[in-house]
RODRENPA-126561 format. One record per residue (C-alpha): residue number from 1; residue in three letters; chain; x negated, y, z. Coordinates in steps of 0.05 Angstrom, whole numbers, plus 5000, padded with zeros to 4 digits. Layout:
% residues N
<rec n="NUM" res="ALA" chain="A" px="X" py="Y" pz="Z"/>
...
% end
This chain:
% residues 267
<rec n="1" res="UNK" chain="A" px="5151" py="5087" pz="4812"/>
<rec n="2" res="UNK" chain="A" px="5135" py="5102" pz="4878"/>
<rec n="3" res="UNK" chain="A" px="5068" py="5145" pz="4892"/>
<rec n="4" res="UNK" chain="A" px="5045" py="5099" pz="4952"/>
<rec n="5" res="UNK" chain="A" px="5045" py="5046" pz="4898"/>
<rec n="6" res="UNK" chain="A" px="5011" py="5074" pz="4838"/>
<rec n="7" res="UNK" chain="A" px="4961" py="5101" pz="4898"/>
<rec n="8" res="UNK" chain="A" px="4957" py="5017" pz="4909"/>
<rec n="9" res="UNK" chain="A" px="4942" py="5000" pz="4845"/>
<rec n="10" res="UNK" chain="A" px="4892" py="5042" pz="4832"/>
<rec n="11" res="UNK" chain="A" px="4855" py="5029" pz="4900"/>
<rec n="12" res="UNK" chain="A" px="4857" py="4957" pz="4875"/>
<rec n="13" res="UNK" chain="A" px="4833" py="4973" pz="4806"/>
<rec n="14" res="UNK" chain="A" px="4766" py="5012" pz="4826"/>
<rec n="15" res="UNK" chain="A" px="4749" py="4966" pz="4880"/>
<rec n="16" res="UNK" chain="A" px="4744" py="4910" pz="4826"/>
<rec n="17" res="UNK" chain="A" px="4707" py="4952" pz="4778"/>
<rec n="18" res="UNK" chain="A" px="4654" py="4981" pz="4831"/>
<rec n="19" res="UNK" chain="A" px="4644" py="4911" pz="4851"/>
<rec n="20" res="UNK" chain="A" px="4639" py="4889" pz="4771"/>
<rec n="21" res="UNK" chain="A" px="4582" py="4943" pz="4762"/>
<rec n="22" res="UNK" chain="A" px="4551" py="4932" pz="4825"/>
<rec n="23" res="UNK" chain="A" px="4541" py="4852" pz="4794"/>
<rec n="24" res="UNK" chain="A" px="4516" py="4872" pz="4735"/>
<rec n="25" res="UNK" chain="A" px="4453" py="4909" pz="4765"/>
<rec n="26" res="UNK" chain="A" px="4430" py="4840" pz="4795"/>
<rec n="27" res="UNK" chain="A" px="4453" py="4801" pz="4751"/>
<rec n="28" res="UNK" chain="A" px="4399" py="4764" pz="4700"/>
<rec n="29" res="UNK" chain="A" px="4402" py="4758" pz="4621"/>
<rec n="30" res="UNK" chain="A" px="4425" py="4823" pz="4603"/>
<rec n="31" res="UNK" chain="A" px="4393" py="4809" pz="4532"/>
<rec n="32" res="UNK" chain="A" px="4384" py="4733" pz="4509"/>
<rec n="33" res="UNK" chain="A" px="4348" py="4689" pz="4457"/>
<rec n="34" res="UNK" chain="A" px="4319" py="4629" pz="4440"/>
<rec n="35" res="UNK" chain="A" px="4274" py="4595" pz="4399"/>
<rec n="36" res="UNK" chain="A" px="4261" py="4520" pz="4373"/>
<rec n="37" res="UNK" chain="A" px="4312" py="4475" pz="4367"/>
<rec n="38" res="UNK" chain="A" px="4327" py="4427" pz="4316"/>
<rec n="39" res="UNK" chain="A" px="4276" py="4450" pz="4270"/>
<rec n="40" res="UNK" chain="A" px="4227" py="4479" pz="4323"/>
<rec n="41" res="UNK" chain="A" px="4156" py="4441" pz="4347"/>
<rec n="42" res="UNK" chain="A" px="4154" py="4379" pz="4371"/>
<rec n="43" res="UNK" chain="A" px="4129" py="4393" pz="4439"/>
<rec n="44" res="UNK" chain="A" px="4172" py="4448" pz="4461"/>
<rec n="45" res="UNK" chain="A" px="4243" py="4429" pz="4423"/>
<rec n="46" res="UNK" chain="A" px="4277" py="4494" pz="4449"/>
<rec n="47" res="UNK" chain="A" px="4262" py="4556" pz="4497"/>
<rec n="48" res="UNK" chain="A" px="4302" py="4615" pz="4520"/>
<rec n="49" res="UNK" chain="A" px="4280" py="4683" pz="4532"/>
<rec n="50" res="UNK" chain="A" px="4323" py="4734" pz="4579"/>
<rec n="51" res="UNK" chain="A" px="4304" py="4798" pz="4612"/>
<rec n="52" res="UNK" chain="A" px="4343" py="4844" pz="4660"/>
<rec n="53" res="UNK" chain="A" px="4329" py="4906" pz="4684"/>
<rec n="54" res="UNK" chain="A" px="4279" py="4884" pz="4737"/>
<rec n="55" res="UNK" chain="A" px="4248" py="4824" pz="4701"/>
<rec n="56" res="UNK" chain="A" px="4235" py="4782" pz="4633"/>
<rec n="57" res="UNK" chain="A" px="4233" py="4708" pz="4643"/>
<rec n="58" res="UNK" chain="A" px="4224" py="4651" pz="4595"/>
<rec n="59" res="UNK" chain="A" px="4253" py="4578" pz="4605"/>
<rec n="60" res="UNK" chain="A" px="4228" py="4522" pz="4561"/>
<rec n="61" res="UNK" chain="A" px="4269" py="4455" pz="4551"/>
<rec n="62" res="UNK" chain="A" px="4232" py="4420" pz="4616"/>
<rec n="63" res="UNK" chain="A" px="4285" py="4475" pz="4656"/>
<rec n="64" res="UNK" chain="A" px="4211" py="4507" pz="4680"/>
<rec n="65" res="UNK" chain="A" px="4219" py="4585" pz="4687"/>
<rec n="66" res="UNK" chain="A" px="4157" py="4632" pz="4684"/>
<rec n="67" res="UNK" chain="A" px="4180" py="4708" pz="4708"/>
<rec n="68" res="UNK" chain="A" px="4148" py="4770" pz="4698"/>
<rec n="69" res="UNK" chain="A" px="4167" py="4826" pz="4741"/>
<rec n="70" res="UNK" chain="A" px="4163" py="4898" pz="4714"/>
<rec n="71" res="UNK" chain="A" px="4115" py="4946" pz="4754"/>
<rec n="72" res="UNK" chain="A" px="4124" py="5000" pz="4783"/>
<rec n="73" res="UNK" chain="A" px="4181" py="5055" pz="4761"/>
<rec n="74" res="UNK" chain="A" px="4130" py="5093" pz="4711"/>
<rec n="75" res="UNK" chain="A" px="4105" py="5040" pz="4676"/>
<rec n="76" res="UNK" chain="A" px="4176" py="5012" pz="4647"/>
<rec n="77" res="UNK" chain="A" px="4205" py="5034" pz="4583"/>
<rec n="78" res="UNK" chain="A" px="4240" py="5084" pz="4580"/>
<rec n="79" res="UNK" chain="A" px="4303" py="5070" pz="4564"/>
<rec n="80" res="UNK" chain="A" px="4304" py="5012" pz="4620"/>
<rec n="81" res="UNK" chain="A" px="4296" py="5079" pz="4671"/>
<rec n="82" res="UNK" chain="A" px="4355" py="5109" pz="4639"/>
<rec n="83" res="UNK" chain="A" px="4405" py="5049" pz="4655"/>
<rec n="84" res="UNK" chain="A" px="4376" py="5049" pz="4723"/>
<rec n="85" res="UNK" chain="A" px="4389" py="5119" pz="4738"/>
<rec n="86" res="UNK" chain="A" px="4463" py="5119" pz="4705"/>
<rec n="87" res="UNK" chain="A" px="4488" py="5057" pz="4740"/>
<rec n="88" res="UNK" chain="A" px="4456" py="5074" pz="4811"/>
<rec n="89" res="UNK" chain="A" px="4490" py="5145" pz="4795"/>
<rec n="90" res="UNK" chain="A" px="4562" py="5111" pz="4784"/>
<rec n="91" res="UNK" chain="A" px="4557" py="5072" pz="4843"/>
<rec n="92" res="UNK" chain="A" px="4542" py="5135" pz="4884"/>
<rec n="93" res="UNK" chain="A" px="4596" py="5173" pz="4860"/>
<rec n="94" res="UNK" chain="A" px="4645" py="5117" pz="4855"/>
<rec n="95" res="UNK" chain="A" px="4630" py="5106" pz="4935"/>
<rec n="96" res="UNK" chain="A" px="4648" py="5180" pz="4941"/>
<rec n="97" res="UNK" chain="A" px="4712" py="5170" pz="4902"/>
<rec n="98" res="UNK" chain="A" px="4725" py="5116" pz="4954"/>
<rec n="99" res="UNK" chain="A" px="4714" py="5163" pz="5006"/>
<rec n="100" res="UNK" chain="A" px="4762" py="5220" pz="4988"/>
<rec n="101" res="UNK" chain="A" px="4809" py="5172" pz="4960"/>
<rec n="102" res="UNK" chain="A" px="4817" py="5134" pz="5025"/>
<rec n="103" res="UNK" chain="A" px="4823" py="5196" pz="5058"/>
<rec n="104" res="UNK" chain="A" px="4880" py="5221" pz="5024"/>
<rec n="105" res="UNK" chain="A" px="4924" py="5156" pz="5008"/>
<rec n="106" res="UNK" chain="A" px="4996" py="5162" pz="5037"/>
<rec n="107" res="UNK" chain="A" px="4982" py="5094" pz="5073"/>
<rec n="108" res="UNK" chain="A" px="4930" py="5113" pz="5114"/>
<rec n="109" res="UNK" chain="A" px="4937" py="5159" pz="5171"/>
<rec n="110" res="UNK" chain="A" px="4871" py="5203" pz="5156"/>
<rec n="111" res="UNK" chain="A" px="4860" py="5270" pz="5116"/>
<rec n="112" res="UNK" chain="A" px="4909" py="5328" pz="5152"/>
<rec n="113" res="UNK" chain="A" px="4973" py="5347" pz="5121"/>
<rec n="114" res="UNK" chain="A" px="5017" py="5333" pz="5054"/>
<rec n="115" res="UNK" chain="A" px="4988" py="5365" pz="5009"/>
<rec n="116" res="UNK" chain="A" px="4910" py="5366" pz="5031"/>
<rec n="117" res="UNK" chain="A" px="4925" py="5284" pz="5025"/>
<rec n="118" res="UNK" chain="A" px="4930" py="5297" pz="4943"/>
<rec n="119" res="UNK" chain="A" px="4885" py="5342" pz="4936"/>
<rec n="120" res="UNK" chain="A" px="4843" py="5291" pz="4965"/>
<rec n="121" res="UNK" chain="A" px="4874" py="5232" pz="4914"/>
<rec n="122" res="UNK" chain="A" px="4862" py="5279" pz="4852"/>
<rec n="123" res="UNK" chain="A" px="4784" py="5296" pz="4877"/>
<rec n="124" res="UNK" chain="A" px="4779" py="5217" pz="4893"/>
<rec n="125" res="UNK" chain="A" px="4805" py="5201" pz="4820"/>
<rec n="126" res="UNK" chain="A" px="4757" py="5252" pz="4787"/>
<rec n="127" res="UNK" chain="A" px="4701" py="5220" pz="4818"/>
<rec n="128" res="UNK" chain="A" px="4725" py="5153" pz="4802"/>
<rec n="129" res="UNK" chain="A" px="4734" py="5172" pz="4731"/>
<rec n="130" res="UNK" chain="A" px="4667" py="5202" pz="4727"/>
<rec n="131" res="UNK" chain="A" px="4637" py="5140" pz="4751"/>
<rec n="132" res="UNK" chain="A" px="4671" py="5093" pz="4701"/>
<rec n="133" res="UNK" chain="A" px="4640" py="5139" pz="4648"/>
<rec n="134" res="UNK" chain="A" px="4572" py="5135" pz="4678"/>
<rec n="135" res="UNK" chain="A" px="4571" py="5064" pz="4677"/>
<rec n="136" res="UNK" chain="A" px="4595" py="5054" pz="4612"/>
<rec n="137" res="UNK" chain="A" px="4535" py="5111" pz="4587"/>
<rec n="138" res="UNK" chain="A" px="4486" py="5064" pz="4613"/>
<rec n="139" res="UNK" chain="A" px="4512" py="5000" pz="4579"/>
<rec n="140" res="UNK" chain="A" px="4515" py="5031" pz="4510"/>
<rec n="141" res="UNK" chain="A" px="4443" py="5056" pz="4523"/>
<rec n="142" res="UNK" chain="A" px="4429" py="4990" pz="4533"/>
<rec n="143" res="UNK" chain="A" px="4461" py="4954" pz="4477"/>
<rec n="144" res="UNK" chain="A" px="4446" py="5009" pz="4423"/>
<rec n="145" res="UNK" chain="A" px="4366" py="4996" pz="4450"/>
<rec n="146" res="UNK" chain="A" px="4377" py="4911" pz="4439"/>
<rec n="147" res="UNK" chain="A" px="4417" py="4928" pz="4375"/>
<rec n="148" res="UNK" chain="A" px="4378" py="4969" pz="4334"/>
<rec n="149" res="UNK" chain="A" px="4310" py="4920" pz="4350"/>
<rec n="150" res="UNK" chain="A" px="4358" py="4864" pz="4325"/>
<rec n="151" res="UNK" chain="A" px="4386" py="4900" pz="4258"/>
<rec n="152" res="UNK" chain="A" px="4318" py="4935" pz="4246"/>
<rec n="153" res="UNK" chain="A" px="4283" py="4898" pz="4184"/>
<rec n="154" res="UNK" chain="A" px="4217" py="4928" pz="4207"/>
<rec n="155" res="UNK" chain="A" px="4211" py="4896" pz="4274"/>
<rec n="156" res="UNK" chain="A" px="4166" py="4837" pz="4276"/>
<rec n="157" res="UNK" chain="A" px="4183" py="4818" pz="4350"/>
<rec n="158" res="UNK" chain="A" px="4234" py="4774" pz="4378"/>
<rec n="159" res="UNK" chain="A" px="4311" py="4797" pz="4369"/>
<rec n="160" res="UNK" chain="A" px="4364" py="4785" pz="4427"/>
<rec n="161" res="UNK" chain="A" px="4428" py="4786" pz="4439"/>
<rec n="162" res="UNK" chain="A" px="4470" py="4821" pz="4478"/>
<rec n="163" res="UNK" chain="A" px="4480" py="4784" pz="4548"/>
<rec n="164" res="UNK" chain="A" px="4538" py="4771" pz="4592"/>
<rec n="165" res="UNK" chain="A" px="4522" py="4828" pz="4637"/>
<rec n="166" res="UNK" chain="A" px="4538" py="4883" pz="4589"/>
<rec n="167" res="UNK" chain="A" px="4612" py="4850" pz="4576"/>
<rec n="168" res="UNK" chain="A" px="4625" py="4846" pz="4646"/>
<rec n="169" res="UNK" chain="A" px="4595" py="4916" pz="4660"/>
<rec n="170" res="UNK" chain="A" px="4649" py="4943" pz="4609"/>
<rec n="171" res="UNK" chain="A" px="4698" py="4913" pz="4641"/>
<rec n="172" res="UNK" chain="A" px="4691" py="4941" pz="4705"/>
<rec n="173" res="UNK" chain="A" px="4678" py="5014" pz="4681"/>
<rec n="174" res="UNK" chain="A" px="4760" py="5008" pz="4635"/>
<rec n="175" res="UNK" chain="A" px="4773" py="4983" pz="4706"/>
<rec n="176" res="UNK" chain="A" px="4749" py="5042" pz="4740"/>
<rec n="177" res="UNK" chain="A" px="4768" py="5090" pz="4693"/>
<rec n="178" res="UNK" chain="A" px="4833" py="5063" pz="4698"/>
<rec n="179" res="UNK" chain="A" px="4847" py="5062" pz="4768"/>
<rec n="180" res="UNK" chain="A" px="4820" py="5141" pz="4767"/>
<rec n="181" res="UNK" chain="A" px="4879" py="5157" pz="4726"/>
<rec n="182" res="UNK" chain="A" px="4919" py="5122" pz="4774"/>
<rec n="183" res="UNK" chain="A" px="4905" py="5158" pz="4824"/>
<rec n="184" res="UNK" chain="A" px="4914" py="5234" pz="4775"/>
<rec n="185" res="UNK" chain="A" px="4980" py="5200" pz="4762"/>
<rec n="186" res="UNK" chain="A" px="4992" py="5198" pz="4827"/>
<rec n="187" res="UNK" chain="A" px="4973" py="5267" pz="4850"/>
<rec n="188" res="UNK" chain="A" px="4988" py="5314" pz="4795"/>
<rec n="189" res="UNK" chain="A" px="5065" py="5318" pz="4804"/>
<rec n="190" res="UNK" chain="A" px="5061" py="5339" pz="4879"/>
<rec n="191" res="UNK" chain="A" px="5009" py="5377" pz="4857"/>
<rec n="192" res="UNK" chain="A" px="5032" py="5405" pz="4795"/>
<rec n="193" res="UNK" chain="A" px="5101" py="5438" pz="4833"/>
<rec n="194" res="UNK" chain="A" px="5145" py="5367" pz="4824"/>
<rec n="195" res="UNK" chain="A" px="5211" py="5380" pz="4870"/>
<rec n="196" res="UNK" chain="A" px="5220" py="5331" pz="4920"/>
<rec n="197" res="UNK" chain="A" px="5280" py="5306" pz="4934"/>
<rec n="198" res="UNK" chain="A" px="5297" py="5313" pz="5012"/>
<rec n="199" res="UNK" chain="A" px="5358" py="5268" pz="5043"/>
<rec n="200" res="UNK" chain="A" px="5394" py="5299" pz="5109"/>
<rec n="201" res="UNK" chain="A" px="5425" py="5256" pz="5151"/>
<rec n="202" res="UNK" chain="A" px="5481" py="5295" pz="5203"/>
<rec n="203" res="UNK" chain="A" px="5467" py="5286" pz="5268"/>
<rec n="204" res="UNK" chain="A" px="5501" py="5239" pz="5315"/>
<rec n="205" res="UNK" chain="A" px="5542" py="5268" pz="5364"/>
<rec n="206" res="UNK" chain="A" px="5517" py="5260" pz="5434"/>
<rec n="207" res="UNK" chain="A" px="5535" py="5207" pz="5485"/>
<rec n="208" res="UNK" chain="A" px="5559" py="5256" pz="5545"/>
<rec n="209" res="UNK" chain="A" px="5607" py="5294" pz="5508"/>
<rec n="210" res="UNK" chain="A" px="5644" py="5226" pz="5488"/>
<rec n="211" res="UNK" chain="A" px="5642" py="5209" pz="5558"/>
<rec n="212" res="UNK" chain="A" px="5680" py="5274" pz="5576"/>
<rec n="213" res="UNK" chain="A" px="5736" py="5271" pz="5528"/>
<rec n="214" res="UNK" chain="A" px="5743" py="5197" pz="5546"/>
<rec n="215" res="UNK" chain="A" px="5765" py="5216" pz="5619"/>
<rec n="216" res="UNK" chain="A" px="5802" py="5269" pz="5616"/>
<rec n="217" res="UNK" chain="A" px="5840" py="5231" pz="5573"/>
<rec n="218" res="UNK" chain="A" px="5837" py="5174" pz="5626"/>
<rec n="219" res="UNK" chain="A" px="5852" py="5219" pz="5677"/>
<rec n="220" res="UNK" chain="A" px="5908" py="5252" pz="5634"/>
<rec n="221" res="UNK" chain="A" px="5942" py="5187" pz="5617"/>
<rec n="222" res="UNK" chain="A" px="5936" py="5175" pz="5692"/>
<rec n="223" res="UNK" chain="A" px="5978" py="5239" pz="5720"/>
<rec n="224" res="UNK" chain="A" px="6050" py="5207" pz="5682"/>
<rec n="225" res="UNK" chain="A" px="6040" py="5144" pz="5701"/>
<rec n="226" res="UNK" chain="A" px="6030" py="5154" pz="5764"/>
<rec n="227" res="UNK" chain="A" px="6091" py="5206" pz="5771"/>
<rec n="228" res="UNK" chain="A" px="6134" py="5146" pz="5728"/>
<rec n="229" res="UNK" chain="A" px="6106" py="5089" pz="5785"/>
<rec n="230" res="UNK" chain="A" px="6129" py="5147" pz="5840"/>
<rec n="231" res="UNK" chain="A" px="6189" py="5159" pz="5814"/>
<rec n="232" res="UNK" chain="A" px="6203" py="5097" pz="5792"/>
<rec n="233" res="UNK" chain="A" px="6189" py="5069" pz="5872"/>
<rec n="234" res="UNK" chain="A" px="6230" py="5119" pz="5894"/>
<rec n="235" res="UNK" chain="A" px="6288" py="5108" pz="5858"/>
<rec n="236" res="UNK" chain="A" px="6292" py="5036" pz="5876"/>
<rec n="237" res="UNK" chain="A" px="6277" py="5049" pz="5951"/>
<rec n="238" res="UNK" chain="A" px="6332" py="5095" pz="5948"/>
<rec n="239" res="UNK" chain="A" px="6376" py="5041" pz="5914"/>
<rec n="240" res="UNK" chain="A" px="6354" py="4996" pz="5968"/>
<rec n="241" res="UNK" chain="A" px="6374" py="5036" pz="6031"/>
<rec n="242" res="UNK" chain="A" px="6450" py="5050" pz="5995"/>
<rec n="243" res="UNK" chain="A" px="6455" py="4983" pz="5972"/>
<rec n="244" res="UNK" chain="A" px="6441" py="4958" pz="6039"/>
<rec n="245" res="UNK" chain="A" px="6492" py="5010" pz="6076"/>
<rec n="246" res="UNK" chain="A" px="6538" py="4981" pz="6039"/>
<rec n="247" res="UNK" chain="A" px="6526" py="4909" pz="6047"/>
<rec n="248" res="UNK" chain="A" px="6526" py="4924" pz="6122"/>
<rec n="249" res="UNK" chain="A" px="6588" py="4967" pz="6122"/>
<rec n="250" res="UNK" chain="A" px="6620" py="4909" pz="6088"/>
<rec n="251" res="UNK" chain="A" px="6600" py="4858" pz="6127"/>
<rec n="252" res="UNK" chain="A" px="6625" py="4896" pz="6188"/>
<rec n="253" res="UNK" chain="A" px="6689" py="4908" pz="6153"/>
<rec n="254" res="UNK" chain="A" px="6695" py="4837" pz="6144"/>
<rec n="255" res="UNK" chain="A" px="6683" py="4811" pz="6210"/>
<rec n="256" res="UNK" chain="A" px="6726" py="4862" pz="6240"/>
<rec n="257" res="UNK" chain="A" px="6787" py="4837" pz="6200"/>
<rec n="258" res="UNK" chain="A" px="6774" py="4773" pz="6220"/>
<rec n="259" res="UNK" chain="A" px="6768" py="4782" pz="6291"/>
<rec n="260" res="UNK" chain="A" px="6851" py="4799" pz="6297"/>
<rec n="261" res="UNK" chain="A" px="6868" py="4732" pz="6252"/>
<rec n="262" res="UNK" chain="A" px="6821" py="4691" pz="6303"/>
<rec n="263" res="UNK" chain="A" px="6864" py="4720" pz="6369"/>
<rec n="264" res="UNK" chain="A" px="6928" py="4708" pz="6329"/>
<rec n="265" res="UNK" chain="A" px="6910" py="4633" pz="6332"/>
<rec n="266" res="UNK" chain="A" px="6885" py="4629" pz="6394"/>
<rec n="267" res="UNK" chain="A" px="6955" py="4661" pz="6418"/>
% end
C-alpha cells in the first residue's frame, strides 16, 4: 500500500475520534437511572436521574427538568476533576498531533524535505497515540467510579448506569489510537532504512540535432538528383540538336533530288 494512502487513512481516522471525544465532554447522561414505574407512586409514575461532568439533572414523567450545576472547580469530587483534566489533556495533545501530522503528510506541500516530512508523521502519530490513551484513562476512571457505587452492597444511594457518552468516548479513543499507528506504519520504513525503489527514464534526444541529420540528408539526397536531372537534360538536348541535323540534312537531301526530276518534266 501506498504511504500517501495509509497517511489518508489515518488523517481520517483521528479526525473522527478527536471529534468523538470532543462530543462526549458536552454531552449529558454520562451516568443514568430511574426510579418509579410500574410499581412506583402514584403521583410521580417514573423519573430519571443523569449527571455529566458539569451538571446532575432530574426529569420526572411531566418531561419537567430541574438542573443543578456543580460549583466551582474545588468543590467537585474528585474523581469528576480527574476526567476533566485527562480529556482536556487528549484534546490538547491530539490538536498537536494534528499539527505535526499535517505538516509532514506527503500531500501537503509544508514541513521542508523528505525525510523531515516523516519524522514529522512519526512525532504526529506518537502524539495521536498518546491522546487516544488519555482519553480512554479518563473514561475508565469514570466507569470504575459509577461501577463500584452500583456493585457495592454498602451503598445506600442511588445506583446508575453507565451512559451513552462513555461508549461513544471509547470509540473515538480505538479510533485515535488507531489512526496513530497509521501514521507509525507509515513512517517507520522510510525511517527505519526501507530502500526505495527509484525508476530512470533515458532522456529524449533533443529536437535540433534531428533537425540536422534530417537536412543533410535532404541536402545529400539533393546533390544526385540534381546531377541525374543535369545529366539527364543534357543528354536529351544533345539528342535534340543531332536529331535535328539530321532531319534537316535529310530534308535538304530530299528536296535537292527532287529539284533535277521537276526540270526533267518541265523539259
Amino acid at each position: 500500500m501506498k504511504i500517501r494512502v495509509v497517511q489518508i487513512w489515518g488523517f481520517l481516522m483521528t479526525v473522527l475520534g478527536w471529534i468523538f471525544v470532543a462530543c462526549t465532554i458536552a454531552m449529558e447522561g454520562w451516568k443514568v437511572t430511574s426510579i418509579g414505574g410500574m410499581g412506583g407512586s402514584s403521583i410521580i409514575k417514573v423519573a430519571w436521574y443523569w449527571s455529566s461532568l458539569w451538571r446532575a439533572c432530574f426529569t420526572d414523567s411531566t418531561a419537567v427538568t430541574n438542573c443543578y450545576d456543580f460549583p466551582v472547580l474545588w468543590s467537585v469530587d474528585g474523581h469528576i476533576q480527574v476526567v476533566r483534566g485527562l480529556l482536556m489533556g487528549a484534546l490538547s495533545v491530539g490538536m498537536l498531533g494534528f499539527v505535526l501530522s499535517m505538516l509532514g503528510m506527503e500531500c501537503t506541500f509544508l514541513g521542508g524535505k523528505e525525510k523531515p516530512k516523516h519524522r514529522k508523521v512519526y512525532a504526529g502519530g506518537c502524539f495521536h497515540i498518546l491522546s487516544g490513551i488519555l482519553s480512554t484513562c479518563g473514561y475508565v476512571v469514570y466507569a470504575l467510579f459509577v461501577s463500584g457505587e452500583y456493585f457495592n452492597p454498602h451503598f445506600d444511594g442511588l445506583k446508575f448506569d453507565l451512559g451513552t457518552p462513555l461508549f461513544l468516548g471509547w470509540v473515538g479513543s480505538a479510533f485515535h489510537i488507531t489512526g496513530g499507528c497509521f501514521y507509525l506504519w507509515a513512517s517507520c520504513k522510510p525511517l527505519c532504512g526501507g530502500q526505495m525503489v527509484t525508476i530512470v527514464i533515458p532522456a529524449v534526444p533533443e529536437l535540433p540535432e534531428v533537425t540536422k541529420s534530417t537536412t543533410a540528408l535532404s541536402t545529400v539526397s539533393e546533390i544526385p538528383s540534381k546531377s541525374k536531372v543535369s545529366s539527364v537534360s543534357s543528354r536529351t538536348r544533345a539528342s535534340g540538336t543531332s536529331a535535328g541535323g539530321t532531319v534537316s540534312s535529310l530534308s535538304a537531301g530530299s528536296r535537292s533530288e527532287r529539284r533535277p526530276f521537276l526540270n526533267t518534266n518541265y523539259v
